[in-house]
NUSE-72314 format. One record per residue (C-alpha): residue number from 1; residue in one letter; x, y negated, z. Coordinates in nm, 3 decimals, m for minus. Layout:
<recs>
<rec num="NUM" residu="a" X="X" Y="Y" Z="Z"/>
...
</recs>
This chain:
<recs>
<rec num="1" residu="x" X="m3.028" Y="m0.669" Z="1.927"/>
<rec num="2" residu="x" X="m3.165" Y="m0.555" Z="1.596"/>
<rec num="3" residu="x" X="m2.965" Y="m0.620" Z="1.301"/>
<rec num="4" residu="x" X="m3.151" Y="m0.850" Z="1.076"/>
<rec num="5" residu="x" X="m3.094" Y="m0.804" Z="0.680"/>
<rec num="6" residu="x" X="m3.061" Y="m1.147" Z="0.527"/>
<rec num="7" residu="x" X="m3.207" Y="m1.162" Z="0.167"/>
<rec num="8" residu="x" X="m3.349" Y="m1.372" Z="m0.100"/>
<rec num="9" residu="x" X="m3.754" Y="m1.385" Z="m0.178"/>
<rec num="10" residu="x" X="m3.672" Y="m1.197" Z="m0.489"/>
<rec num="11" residu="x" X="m3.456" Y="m0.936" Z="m0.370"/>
<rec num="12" residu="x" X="m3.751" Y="m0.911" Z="m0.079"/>
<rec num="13" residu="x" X="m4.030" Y="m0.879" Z="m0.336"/>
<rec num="14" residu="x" X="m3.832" Y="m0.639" Z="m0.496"/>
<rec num="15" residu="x" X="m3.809" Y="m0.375" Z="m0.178"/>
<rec num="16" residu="x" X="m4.139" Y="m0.453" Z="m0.123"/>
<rec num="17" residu="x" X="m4.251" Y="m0.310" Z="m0.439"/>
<rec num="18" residu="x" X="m4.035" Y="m0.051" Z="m0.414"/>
<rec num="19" residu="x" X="m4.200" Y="0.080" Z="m0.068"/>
<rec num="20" residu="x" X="m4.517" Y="m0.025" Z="m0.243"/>
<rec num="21" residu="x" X="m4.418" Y="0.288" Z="m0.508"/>
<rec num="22" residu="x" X="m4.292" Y="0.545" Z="m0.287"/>
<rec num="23" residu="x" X="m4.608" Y="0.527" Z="m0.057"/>
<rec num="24" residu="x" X="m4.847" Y="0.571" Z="m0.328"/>
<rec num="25" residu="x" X="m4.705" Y="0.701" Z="m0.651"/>
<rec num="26" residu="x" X="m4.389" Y="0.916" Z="m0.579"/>
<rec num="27" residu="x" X="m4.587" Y="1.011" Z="m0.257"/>
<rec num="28" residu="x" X="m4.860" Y="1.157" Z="m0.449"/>
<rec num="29" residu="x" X="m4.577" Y="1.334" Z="m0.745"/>
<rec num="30" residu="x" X="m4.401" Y="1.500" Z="m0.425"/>
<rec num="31" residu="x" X="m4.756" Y="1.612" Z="m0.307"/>
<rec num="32" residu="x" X="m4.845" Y="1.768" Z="m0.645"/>
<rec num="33" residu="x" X="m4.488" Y="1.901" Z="m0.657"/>
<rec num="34" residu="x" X="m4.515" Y="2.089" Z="m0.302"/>
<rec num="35" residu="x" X="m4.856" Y="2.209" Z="m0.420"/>
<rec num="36" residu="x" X="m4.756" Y="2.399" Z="m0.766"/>
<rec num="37" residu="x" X="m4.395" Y="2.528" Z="m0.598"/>
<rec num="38" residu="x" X="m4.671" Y="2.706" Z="m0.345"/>
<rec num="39" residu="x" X="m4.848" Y="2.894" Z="m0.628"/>
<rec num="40" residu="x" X="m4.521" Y="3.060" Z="m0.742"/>
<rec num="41" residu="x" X="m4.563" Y="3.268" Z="m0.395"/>
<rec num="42" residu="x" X="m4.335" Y="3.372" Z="m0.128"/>
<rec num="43" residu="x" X="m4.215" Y="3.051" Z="0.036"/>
<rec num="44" residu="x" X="m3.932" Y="3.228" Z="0.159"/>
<rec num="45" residu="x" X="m3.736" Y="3.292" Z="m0.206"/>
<rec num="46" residu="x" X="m3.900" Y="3.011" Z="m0.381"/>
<rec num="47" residu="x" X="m3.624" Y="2.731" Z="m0.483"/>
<rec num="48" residu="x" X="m3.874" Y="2.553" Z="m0.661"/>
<rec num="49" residu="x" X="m4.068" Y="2.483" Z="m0.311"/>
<rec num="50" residu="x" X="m3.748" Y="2.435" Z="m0.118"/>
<rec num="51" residu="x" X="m3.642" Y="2.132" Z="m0.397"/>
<rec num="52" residu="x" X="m3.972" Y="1.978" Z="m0.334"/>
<rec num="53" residu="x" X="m3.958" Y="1.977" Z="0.042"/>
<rec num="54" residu="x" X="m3.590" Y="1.868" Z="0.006"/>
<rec num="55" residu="x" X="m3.682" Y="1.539" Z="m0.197"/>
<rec num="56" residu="x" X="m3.978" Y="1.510" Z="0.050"/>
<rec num="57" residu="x" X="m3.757" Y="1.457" Z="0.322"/>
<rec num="58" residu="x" X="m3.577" Y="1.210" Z="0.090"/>
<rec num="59" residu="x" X="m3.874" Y="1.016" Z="m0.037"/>
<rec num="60" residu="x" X="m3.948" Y="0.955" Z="0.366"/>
<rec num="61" residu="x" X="m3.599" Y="0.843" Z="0.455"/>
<rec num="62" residu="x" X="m3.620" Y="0.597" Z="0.191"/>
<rec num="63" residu="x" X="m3.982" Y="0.484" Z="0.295"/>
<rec num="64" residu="x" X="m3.825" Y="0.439" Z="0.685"/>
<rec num="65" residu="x" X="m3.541" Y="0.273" Z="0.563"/>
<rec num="66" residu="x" X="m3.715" Y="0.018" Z="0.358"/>
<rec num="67" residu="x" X="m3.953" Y="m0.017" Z="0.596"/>
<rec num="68" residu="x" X="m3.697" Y="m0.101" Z="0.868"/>
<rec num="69" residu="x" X="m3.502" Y="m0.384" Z="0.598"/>
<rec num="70" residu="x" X="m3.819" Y="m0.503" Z="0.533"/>
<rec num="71" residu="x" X="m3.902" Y="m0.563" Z="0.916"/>
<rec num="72" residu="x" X="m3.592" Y="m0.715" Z="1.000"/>
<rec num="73" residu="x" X="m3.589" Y="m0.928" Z="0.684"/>
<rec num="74" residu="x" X="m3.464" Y="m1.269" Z="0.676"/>
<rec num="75" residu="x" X="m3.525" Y="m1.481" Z="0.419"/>
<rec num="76" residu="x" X="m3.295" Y="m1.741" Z="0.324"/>
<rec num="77" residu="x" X="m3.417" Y="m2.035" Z="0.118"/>
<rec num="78" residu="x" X="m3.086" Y="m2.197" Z="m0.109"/>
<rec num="79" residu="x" X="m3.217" Y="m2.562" Z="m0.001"/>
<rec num="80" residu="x" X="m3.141" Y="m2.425" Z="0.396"/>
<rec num="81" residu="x" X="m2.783" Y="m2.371" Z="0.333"/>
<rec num="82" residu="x" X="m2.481" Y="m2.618" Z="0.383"/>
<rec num="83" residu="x" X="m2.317" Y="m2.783" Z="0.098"/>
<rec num="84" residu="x" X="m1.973" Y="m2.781" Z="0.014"/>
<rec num="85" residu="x" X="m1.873" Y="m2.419" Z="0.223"/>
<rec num="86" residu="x" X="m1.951" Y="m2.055" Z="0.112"/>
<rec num="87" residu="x" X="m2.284" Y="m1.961" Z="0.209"/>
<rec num="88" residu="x" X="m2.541" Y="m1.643" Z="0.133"/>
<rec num="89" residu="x" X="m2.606" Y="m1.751" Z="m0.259"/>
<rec num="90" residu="x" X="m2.272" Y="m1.930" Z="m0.293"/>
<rec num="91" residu="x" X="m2.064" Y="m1.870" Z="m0.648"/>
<rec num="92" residu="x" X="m1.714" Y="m1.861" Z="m0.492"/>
<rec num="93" residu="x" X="m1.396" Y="m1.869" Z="m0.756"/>
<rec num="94" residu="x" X="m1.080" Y="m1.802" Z="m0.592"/>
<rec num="95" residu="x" X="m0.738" Y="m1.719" Z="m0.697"/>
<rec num="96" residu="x" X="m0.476" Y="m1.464" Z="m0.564"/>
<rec num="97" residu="x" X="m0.172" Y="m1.658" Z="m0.421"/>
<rec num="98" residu="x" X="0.041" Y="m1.424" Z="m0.496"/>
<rec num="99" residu="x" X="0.000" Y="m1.356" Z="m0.850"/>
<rec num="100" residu="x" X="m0.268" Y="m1.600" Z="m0.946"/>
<rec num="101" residu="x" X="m0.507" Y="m1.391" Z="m1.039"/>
<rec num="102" residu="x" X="m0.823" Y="m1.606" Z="m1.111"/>
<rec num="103" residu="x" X="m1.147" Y="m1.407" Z="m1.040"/>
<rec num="104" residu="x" X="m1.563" Y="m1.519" Z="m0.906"/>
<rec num="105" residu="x" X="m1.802" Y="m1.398" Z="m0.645"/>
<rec num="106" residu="x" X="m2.141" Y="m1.415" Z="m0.575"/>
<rec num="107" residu="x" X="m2.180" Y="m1.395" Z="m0.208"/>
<rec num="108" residu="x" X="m2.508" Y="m1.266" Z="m0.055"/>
<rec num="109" residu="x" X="m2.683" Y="m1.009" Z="0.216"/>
<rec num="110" residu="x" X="m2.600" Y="m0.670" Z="0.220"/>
<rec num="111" residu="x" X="m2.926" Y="m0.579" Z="0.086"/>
<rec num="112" residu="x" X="m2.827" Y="m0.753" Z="m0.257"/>
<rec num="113" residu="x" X="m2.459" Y="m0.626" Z="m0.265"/>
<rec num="114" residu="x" X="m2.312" Y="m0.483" Z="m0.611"/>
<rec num="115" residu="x" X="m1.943" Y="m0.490" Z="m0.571"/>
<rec num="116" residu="x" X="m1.864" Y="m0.368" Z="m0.966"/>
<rec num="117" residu="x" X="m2.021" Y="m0.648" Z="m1.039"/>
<rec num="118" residu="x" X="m1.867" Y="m0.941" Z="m0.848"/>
<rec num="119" residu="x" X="m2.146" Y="m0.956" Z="m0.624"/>
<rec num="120" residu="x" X="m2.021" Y="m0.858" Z="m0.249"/>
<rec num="121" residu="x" X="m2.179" Y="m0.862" Z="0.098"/>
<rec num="122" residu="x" X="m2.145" Y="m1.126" Z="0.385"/>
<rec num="123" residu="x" X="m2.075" Y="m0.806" Z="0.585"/>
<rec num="124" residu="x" X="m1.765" Y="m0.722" Z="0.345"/>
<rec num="125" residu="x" X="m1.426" Y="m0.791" Z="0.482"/>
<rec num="126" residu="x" X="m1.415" Y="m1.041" Z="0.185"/>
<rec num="127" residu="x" X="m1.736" Y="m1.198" Z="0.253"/>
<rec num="128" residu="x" X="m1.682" Y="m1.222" Z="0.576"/>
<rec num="129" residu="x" X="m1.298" Y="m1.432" Z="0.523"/>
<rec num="130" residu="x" X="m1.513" Y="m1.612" Z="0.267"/>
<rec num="131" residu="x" X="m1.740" Y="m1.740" Z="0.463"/>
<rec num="132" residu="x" X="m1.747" Y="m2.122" Z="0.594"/>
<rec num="133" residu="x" X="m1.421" Y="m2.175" Z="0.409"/>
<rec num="134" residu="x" X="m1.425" Y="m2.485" Z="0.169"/>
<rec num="135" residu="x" X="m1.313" Y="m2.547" Z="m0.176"/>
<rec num="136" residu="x" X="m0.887" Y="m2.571" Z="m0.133"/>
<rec num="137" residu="x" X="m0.889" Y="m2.340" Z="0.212"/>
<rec num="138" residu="x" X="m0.671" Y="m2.014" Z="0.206"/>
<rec num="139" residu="x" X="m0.802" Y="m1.733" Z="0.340"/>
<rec num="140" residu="x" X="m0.682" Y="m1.382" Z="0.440"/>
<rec num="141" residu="x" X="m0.861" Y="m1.050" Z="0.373"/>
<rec num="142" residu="x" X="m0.756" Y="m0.711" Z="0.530"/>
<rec num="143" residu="x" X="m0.702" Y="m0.483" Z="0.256"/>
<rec num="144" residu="x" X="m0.634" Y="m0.093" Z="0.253"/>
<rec num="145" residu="x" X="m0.328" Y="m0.245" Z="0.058"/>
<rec num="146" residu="x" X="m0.222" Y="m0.493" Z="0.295"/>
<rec num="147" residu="x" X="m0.335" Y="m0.846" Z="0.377"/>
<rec num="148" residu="x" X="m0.427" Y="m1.044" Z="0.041"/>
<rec num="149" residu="x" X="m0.416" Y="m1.440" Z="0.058"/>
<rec num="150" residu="x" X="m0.682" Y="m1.643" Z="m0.158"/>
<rec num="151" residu="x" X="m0.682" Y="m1.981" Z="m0.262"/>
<rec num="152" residu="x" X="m1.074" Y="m2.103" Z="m0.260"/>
<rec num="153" residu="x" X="m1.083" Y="m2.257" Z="m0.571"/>
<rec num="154" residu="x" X="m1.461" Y="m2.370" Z="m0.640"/>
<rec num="155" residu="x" X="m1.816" Y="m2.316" Z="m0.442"/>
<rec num="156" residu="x" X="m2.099" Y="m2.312" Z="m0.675"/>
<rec num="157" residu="x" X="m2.517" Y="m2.287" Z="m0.588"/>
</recs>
């Protein structure tokens, strides 16, 4: 079974456009780039052609891997998703129980993830004990520190 990638319509747009600029743009700078690194001469000792091949070969591992997101998209509309549970586009605020440390999460597919900024996967370990749980559950998350216990304090769309 493939692995779909669930998403938003913005956050699809957005990889869309970015394919949309690595097929034609940046294609077409890495072209020109391979072309003047030839004219300094021997391939074999020029760094200048190796670089260019080298981000090449990145610019079409980029254009696979969006192209493979982008086929196994799903995209999740906020008026599809259960109230009153953490969902893909749910605000969650939860507290430590030990400690009571306050802190909130926006919860949503990996494709959107930004941990430093409080914005964490379904696929996490902490999305995943997130998810389903309702405002007052506990839940557990496997840590590299140990288990952690939080109290789910408030859902928000």
């Amino acid at each position: 079974m493939k692995k779909e990638f669930k998403m938003s319509q913005a956050r699809f747009d957005e990889l869309q456009k970015e394919l949309n600029y690595l097929k034609t743009t940046r294609s077409d700078e890495v072209a020109e780039m391979i072309k003047v690194a030839r004219g300094f001469g021997d391939l074999s000792e020029n760094s200048e052609y190796d670089e260019a091949k080298n981000e090449q070969g990145k610019l079409y591992s980029r254009i696979g891997e969006l192209e493979n997101v982008l086929l196994h998209a799903v995209i999740l509309e906020e008026g599809d998703m259960p109230t009153g549970q953490v969902t893909i586009g749910s605000t969650v605020t939860v507290t430590t129980v030990k400690g009571g440390k306050s802190r909130s999460f926006k919860i949503v597919g990996s494709q959107e993830a930004d941990a430093m900024h409080g914005i964490i996967s379904e696929d996490s370990p902490f999305g995943k004990a997130l998810m389903g749980a309702k405002e007052g559950d506990t839940v557990t998350v496997a840590a590299p520190a140990g288990d952690i216990a939080y109290t789910v304090d408030k859902i928000e769309r």
